[in-house]
Each structure stands twice: as C-alpha cells, then as structure tokens.
Backbone bond lengths (Angstrom), bond angles and torsions (degrees), N, CA, C in turn:
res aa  C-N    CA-C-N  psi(-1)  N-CA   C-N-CA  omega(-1)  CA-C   N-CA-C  phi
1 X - - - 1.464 - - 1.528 109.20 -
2 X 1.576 122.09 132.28 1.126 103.99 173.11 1.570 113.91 -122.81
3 X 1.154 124.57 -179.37 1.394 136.37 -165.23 1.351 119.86 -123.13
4 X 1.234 137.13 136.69 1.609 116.02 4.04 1.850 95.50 -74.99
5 X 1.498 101.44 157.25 1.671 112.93 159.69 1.512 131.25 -109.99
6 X 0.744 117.02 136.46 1.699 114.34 -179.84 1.537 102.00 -120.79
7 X 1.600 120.27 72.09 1.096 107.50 166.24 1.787 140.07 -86.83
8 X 1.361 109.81 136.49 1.360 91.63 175.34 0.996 147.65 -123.48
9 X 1.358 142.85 152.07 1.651 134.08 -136.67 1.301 100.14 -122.43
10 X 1.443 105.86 113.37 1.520 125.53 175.00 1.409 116.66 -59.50
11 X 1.569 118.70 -26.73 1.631 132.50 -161.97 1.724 105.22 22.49
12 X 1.217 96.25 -143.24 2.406 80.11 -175.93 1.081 90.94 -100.06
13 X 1.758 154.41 26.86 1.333 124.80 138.20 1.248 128.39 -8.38
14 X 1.835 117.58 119.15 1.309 123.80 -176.44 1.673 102.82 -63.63
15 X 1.092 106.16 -4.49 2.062 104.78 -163.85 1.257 104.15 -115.34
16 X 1.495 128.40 15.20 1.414 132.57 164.59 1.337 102.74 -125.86
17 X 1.503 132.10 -1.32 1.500 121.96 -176.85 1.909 94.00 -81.81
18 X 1.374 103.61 155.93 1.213 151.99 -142.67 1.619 99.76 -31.62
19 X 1.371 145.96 -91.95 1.182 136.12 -146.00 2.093 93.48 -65.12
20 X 1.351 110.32 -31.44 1.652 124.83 -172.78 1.535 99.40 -64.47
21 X 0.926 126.81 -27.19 1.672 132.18 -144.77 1.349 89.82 -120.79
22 X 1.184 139.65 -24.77 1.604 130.04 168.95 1.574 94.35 -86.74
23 X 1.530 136.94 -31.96 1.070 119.89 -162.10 1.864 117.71 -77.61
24 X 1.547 84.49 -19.00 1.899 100.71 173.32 1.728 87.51 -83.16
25 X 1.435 158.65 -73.00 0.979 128.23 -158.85 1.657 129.44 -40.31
26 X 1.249 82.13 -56.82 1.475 81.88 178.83 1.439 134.96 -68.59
27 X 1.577 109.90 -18.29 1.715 104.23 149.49 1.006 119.18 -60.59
28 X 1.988 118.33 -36.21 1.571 105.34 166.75 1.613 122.77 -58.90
29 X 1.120 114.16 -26.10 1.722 120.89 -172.73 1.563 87.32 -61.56
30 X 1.235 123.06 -57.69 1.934 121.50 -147.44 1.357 81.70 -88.44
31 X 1.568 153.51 30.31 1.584 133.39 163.27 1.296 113.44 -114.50
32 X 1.258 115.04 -51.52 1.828 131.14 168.77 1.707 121.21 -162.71
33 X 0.827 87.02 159.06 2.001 88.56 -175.93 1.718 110.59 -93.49
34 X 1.314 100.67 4.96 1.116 96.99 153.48 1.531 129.16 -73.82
35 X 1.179 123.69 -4.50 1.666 121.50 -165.50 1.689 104.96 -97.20
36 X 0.939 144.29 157.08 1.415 156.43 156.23 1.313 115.44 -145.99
37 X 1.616 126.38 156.53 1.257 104.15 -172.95 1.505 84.49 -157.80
38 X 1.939 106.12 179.78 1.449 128.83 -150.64 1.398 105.90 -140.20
39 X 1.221 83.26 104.98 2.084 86.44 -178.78 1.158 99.26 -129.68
40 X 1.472 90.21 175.79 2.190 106.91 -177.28 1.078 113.88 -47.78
41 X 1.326 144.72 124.60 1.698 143.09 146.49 1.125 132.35 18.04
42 X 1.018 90.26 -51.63 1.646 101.74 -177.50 1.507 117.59 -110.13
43 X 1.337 116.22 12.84 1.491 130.09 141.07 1.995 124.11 -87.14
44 X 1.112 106.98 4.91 1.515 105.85 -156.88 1.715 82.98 -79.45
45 X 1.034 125.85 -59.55 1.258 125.11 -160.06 1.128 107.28 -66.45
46 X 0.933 150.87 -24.42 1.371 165.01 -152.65 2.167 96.95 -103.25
47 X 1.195 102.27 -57.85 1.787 102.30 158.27 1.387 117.31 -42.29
48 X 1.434 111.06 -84.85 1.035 127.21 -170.99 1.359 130.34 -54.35
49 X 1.428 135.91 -13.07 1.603 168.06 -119.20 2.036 81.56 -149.50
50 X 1.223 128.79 -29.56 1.418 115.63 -161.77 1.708 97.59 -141.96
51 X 0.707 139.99 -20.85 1.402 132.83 173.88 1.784 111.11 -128.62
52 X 1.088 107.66 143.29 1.673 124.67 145.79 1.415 127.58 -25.91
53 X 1.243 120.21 -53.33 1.122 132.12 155.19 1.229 138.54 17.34
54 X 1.227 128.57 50.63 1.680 110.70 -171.02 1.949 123.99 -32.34
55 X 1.285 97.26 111.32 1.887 99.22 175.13 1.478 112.95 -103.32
56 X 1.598 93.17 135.02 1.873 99.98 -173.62 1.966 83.90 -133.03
57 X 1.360 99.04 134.73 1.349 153.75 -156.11 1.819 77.47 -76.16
58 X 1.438 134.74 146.12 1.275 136.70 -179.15 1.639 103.56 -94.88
59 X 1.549 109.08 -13.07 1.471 110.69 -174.69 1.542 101.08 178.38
60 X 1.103 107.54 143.62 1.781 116.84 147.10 1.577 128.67 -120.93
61 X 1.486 112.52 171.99 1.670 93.17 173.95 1.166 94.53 -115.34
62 X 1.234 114.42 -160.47 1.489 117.33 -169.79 1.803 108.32 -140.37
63 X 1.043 85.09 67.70 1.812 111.42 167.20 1.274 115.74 -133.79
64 X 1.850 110.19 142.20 1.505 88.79 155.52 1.451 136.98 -97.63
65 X 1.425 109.68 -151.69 1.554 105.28 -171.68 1.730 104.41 -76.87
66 X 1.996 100.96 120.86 1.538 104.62 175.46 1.504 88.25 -170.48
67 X 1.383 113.19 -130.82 1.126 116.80 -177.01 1.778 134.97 -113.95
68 X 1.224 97.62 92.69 1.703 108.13 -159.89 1.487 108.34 -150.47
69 X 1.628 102.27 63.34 1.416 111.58 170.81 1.495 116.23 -26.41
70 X 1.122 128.15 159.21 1.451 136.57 159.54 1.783 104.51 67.24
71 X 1.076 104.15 3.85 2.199 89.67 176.39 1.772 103.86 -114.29
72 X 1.301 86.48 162.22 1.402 87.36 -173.93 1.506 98.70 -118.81
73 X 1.992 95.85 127.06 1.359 110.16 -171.84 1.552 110.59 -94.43
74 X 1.643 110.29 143.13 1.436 101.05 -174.86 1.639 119.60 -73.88
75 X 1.319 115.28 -12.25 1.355 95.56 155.62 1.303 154.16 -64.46
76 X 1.762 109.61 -21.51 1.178 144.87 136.43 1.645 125.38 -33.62
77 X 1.627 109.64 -40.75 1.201 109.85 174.81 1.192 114.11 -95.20
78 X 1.216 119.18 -17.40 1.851 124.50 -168.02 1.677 97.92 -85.24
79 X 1.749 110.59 -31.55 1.451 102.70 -179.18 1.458 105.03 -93.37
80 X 1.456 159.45 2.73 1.529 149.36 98.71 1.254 121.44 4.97
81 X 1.477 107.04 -44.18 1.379 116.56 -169.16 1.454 126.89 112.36
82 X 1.373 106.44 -16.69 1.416 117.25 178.27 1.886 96.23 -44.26
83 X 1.307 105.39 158.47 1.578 128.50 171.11 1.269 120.67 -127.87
84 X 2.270 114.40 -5.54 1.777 85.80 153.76 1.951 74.79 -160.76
85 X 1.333 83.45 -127.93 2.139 83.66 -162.57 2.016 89.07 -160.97
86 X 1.180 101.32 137.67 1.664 109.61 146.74 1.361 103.72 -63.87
87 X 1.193 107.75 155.44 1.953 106.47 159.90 1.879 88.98 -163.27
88 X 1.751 85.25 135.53 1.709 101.52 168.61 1.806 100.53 76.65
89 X 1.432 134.19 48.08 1.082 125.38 177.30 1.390 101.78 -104.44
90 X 1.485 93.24 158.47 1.860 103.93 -151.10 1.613 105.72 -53.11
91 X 1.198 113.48 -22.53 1.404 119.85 -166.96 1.905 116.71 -99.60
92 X 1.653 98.19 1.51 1.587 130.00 155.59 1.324 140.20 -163.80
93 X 1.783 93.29 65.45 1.020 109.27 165.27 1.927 132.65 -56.66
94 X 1.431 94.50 133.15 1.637 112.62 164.72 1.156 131.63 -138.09
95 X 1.344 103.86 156.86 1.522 117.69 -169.14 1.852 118.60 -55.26
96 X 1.188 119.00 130.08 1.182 123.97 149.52 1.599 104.36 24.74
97 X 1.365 99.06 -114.00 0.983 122.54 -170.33 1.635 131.80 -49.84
98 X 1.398 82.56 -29.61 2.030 82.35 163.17 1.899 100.71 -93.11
99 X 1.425 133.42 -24.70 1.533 105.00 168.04 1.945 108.50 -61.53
100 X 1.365 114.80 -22.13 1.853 93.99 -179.37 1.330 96.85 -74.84
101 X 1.209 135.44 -43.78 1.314 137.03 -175.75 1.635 124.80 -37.38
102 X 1.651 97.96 -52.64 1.107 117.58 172.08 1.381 133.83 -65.59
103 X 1.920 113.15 -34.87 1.187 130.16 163.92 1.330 108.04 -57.68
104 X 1.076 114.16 -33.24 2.519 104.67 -168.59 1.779 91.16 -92.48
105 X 1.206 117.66 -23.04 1.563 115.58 -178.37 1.604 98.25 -70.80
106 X 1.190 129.29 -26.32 1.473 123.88 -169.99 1.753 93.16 -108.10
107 X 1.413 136.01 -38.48 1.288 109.13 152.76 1.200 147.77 -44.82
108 X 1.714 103.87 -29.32 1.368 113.55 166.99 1.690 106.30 -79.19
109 X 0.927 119.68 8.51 1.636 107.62 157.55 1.511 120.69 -134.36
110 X 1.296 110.69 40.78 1.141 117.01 -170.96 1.997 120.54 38.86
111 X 1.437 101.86 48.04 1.482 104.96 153.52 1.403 129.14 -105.86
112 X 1.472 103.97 149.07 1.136 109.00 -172.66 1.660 89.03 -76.65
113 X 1.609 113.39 174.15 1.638 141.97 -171.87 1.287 96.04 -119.27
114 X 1.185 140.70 141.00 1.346 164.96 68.85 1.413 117.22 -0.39
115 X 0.927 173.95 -64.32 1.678 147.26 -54.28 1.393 112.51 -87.52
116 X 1.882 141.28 109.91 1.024 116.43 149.76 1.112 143.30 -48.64
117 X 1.302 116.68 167.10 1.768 112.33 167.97 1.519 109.41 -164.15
118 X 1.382 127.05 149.69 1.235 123.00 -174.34 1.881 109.59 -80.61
119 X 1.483 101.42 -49.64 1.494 97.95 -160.07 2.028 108.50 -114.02
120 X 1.067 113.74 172.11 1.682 99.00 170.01 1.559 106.66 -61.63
121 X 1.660 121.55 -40.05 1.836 103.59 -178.79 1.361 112.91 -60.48
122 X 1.201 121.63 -23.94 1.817 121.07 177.12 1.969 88.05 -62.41
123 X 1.002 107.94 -54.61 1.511 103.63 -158.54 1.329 128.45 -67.28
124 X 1.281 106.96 -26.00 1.807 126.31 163.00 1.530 96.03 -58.44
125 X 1.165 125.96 -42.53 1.697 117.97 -145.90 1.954 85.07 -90.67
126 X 1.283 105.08 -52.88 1.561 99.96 -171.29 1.485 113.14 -56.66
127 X 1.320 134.91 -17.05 1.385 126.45 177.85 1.535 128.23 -74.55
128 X 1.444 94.13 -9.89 1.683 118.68 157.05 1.134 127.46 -63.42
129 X 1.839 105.73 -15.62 1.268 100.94 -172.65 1.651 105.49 -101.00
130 X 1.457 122.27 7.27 1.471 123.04 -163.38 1.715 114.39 48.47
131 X 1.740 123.89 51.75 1.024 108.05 134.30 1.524 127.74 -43.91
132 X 1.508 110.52 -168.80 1.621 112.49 -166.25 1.896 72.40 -139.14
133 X 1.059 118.79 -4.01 1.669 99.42 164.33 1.707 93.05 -173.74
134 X 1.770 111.80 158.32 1.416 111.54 161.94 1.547 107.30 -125.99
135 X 0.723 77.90 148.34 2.015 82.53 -166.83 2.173 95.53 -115.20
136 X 1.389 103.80 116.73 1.291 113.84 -164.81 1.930 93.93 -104.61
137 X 1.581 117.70 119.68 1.296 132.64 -173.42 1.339 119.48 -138.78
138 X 1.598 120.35 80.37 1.381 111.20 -155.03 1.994 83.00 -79.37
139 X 1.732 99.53 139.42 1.287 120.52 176.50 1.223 109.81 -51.90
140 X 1.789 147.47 -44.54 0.606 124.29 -159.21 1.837 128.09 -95.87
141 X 1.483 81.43 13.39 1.968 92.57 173.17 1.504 105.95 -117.58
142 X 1.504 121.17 4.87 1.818 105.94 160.49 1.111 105.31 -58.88
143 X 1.803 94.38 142.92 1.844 98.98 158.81 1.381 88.49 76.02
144 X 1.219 157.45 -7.62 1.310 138.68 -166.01 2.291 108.43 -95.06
145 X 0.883 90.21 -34.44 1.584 123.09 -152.98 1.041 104.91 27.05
146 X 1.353 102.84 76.74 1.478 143.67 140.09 1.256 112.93 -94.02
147 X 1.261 151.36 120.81 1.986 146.77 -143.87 1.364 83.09 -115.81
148 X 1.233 103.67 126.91 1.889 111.61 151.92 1.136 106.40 -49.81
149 X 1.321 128.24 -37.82 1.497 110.50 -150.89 1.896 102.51 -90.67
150 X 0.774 84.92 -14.44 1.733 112.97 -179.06 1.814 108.33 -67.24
151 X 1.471 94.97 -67.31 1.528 116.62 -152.02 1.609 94.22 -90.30
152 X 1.627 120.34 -42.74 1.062 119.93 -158.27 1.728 110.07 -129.85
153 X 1.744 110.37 38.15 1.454 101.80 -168.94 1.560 112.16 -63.18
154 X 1.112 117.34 -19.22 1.724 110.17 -171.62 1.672 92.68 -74.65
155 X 1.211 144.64 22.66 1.517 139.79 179.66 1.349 104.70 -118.95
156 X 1.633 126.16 -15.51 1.262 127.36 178.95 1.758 96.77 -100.50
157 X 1.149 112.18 -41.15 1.351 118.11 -177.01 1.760 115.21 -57.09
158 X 1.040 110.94 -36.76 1.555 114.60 161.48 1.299 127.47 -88.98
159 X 1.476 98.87 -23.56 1.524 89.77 160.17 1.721 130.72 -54.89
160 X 1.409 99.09 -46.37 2.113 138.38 167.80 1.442 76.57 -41.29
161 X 1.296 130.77 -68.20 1.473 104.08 -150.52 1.367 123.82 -106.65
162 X 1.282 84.82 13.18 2.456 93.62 167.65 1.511 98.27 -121.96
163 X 1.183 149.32 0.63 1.194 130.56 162.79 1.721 111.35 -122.65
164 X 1.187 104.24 143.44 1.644 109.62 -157.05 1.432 110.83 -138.48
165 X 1.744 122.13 -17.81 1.346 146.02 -140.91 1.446 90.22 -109.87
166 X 0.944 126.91 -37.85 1.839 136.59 -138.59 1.700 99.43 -129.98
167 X 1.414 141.40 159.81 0.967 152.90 131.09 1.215 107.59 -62.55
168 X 1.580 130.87 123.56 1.395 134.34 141.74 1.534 143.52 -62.84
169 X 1.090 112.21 103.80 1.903 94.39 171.34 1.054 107.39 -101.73
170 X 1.222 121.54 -167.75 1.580 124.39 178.63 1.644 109.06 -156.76
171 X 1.784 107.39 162.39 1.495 86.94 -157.99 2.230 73.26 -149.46
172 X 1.799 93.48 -173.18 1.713 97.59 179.55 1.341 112.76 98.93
173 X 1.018 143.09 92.72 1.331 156.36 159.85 1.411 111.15 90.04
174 X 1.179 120.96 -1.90 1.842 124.41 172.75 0.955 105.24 -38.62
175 X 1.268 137.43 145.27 1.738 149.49 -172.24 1.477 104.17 -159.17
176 X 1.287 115.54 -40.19 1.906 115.08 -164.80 1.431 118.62 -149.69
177 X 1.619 102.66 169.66 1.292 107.31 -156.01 1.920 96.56 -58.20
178 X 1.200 131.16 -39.22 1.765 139.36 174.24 1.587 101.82 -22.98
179 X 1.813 97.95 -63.22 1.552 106.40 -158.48 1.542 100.28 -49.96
180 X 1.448 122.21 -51.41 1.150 155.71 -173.01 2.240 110.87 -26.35
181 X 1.336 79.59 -76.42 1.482 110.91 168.60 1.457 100.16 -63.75
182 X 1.188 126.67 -77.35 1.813 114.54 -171.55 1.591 111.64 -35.89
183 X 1.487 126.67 -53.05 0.728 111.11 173.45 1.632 140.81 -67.00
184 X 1.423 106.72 -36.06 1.298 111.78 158.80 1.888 121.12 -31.11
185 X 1.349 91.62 -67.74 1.712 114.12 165.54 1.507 112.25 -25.91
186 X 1.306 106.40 -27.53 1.428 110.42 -141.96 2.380 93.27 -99.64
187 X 2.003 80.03 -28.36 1.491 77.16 -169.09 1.396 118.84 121.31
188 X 1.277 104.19 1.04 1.654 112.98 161.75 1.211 124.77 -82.87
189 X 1.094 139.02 166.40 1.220 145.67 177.88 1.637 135.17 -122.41
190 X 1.474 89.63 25.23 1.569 111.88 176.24 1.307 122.27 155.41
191 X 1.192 114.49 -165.52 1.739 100.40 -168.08 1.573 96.68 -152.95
192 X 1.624 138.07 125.41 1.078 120.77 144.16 1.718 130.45 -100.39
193 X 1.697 114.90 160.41 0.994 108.39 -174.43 1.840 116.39 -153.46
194 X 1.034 113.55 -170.47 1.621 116.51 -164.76 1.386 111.66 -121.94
195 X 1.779 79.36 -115.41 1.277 95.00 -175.32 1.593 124.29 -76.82
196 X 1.157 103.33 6.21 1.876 115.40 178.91 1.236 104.52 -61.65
197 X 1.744 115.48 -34.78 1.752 126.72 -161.61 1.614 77.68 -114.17
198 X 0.976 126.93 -85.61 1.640 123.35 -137.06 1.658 95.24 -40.75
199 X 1.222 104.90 -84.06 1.652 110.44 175.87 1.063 137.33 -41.93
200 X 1.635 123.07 -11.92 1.373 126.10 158.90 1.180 133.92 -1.29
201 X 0.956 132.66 113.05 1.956 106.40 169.50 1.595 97.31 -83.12
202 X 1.343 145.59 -19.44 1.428 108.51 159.20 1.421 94.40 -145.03
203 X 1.119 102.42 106.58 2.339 137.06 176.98 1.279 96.92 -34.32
204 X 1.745 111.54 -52.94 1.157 124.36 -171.08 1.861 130.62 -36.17
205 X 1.219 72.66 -60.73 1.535 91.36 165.19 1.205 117.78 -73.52
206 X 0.837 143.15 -60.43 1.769 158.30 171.86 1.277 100.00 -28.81
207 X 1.547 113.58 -65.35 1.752 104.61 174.92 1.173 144.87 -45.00
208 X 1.804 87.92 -35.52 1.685 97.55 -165.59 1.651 95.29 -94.52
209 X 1.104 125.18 -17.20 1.737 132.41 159.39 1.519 103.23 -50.08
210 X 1.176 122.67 -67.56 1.256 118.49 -171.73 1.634 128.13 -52.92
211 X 1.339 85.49 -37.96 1.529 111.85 179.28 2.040 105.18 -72.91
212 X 0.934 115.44 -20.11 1.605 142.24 165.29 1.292 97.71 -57.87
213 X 1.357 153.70 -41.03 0.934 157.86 -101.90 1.761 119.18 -143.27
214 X 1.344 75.39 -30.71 1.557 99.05 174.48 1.873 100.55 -73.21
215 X 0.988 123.23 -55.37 1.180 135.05 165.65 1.251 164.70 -31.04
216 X 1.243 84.66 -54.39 1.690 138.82 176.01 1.945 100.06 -39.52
C-alpha cells in the first residue's frame, strides 16, 4: 500500500458499475498514482485486467473455498486481481471476531486490510488486529459533504495521537482537493471517498482537484 491514498468507493452506484467504473479508473490512472479504487466484485477484474489502478475488494468473508453460496471468497478476489479488501464499512458492518477472522483470511492471500471504524475507540481496539490501514468514518457525515477533517478535525487529531501501530486514513464528507490537504496536515495518510467522485456531474474535475490536494 502506498501513501498518501485517495481511494474511491464505487459502493453499487449505477455510475461506477462496470464499463462506467473502468471509465473513472482510468481518468484516475492519467491524474496521479495516488488514486485506487473499490467497486462491485464482479467489476474488479475487469479494473484491474485494464488499468494500473490499485483495486480493493468492498468486502470479504472469512471462509474458505467449499460450500457457502453467496460470500465472497478471498481467493476469488486476489485472483480478479484485487490487491487488498475494505472490511467492516459503516454500510457492512461485522462482528469482532469475524473482522480478525477475515484479516488472516486476506493474509493468507496476500491482501492488503482496509479496516473501517466509526470513532477513535473503534480505532485503538482495531490496531490490535494488524490491519495494513484503518480508515476512521464517523457515520453521521457520509454522503453529507460535510469533511471530517473540516467539521470534525479534533476526531482525527486524537486519533494521530492514540494510534501509532496502523496507518490512518480518513473518510465522510470529502469532496475536494481542501478536504484532502487538511487532513493530510492533520496526519493522515489518505483519504477515502464516494459519492463526491462516483456521482460527480464532471469526475473530471473532481479527480484532478483531489489530486490538487496532495500538493497544496
């Protein structure tokens, strides 16, 4: 994984599914190599097979390959091409014990970890688990673009200083290259986001803003 990241999360947006969702990578490919992004399952290969792009998996479970209709196994995603996985995002949350589960199931295939979390106490406890990053998204500013780092910097700022083990990103109302930079400033190490890029009315701009940001 490298740093800073600006990854972005396709979730089932009709405007990131499959021929749409390679067409936003690859403006991310021609802006900076900082960007990677997270689409449906059954788009990963289809990313990764045509762009540069770093692709992270929106989730895995933590079984192996047998019989368990409907989950998505990380060997399945590692041979797509994906290179790591979200796990525990606010919008699929799981228990404890199946995110450790899930983390050594994606070590055993060489994926990188994601881990969401809503608050800094989620984030102290998850760095126990040796993610390879925790991505801090208090629920109630997704979709808002309202910027954590903006609205809620004293929540990244304590995060910076109780977790030490883990790289931080941070995610929730990001929209622009500003949010981008504040948080950096702040001591994060990347930024995820949604519907700021997917839904855009022009991506174009949005990307290369974000990518502004890095800079700034």
């Amino acid at each position: 994984m490298k740093f800073p990241l600006i990854l972005i999360n396709y979730k089932t947006y009709a405007q990131g599914i499959g021929e749409k969702g390679l067409k936003l990578a690859k403006i991310m490919e021609d802006t900076s190599p900082a960007y990677a992004v997270s689409p449906q399952p059954m788009d990963i290969r289809l990313i990764a097979k045509n762009t540069k792009v770093p692709v992270y998996a929106q989730h895995i479970d933590p079984i192996l390959p047998g019989s368990h209709t409907g989950h998505i196994l990380a060997e399945s995603v590692e041979a797509a091409g994906a290179v790591g996985t979200l796990l525990n995002h606010s919008e699929m949350r799981i228990p404890f014990k199946v995110i450790k589960d899930s983390i050594k199931r994606a070590d055993e295939n060489g994926l990188e970890t994601i881990l969401c979390v809503k608050n800094v106490k989620e984030a102290v406890i998850a760095q126990k688990l040796e993610p390879d990053a925790i991505a801090i998204e208090p629920p109630e500013l997704i979709g808002t673009g309202r910027s954590v780092s903006t609205t809620k910097p004293e929540l990244l700022e304590e995060a910076v200083s109780k977790v030490h083990k883990v790289p931080l990103l941070c995610g929730a109302g990001i929209t622009n290259g500003e949010d981008i930079r504040k948080a950096l400033d702040i001591g994060m190490q990347g930024v995820l986001l949604a519907s700021g890029v997917v839904k855009a009315k022009n991506p174009e701009e949005v990307i290369q803003d974000l990518a502004n940001g890095l800079n700034a």
